[in-house]
Residue frames as qw, qx, qy, qz and C-alpha x, y, z in Angstrom:
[[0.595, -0.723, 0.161, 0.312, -20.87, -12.07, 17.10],
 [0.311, 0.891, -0.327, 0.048, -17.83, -10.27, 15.34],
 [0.814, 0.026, -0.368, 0.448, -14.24, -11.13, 15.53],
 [0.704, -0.654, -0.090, 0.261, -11.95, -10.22, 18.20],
 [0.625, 0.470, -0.205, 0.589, -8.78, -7.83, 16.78],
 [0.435, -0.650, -0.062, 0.620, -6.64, -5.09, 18.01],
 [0.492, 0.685, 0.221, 0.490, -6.09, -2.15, 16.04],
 [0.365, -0.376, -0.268, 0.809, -3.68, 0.64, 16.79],
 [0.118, 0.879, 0.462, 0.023, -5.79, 4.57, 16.54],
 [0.385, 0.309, -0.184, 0.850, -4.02, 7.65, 16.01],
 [0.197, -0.265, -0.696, 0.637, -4.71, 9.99, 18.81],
 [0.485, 0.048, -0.280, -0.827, -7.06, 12.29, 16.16],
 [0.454, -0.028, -0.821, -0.346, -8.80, 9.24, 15.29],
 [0.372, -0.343, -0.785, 0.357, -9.51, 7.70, 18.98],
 [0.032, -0.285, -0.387, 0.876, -10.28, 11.25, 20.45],
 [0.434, 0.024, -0.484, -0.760, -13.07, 11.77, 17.02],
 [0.436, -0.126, -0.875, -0.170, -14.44, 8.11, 17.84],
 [0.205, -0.351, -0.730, 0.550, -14.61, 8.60, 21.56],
 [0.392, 0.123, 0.074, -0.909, -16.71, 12.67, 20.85],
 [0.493, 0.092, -0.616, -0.607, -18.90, 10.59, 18.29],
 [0.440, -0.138, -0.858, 0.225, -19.57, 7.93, 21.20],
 [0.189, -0.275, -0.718, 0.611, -20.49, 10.30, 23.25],
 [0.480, 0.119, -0.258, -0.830, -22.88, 12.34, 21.40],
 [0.559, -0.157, -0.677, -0.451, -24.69, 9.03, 20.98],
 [0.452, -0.430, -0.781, 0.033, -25.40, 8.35, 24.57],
 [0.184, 0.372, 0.243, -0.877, -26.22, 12.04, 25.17],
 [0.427, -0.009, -0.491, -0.759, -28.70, 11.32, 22.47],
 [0.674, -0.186, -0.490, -0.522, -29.94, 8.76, 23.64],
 [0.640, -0.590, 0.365, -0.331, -31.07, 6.47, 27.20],
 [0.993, 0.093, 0.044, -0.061, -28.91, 3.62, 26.06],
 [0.535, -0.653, 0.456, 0.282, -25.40, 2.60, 26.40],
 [0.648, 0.751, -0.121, -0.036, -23.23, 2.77, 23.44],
 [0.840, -0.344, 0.213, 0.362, -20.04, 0.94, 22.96],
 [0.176, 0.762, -0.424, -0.457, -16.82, 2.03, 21.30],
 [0.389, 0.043, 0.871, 0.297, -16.81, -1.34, 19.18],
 [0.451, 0.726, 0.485, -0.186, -20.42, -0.17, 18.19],
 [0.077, -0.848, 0.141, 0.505, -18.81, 3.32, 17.07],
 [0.125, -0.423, 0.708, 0.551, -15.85, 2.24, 15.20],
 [0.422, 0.464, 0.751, 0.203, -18.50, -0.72, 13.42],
 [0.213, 0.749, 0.482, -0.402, -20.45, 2.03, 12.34],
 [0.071, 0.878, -0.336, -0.334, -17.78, 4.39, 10.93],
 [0.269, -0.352, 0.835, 0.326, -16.63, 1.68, 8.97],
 [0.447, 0.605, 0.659, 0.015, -19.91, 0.53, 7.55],
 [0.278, 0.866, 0.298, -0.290, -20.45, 3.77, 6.40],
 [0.098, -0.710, 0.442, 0.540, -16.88, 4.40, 5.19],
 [0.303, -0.395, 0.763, 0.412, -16.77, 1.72, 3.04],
 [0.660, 0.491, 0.533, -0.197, -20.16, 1.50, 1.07]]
């Protein structure tokens, strides 16, 4: 289990996250959170 923040999004940023969200559960038969998302796009940003 992760921590618990708050982060503010610009409105590019949130509106990118939220397409990118959905593309994954039009891919696929599973629900997809926007916590998942943002994890993700952070993993990847920062390797």
């Amino acid at each position: 289990m992760g921590k618990r923040i708050t982060i503010v999004l610009d409105d590019d940023l949130f509106k990118k996250l939220r397409e990118r969200q959905s593309k994954q559960i039009r891919d696929s038969s599973k629900s997809v959170s926007f916590s998942r998302v943002i994890n993700q796009t952070i993993r990847k940003a920062v390797r």
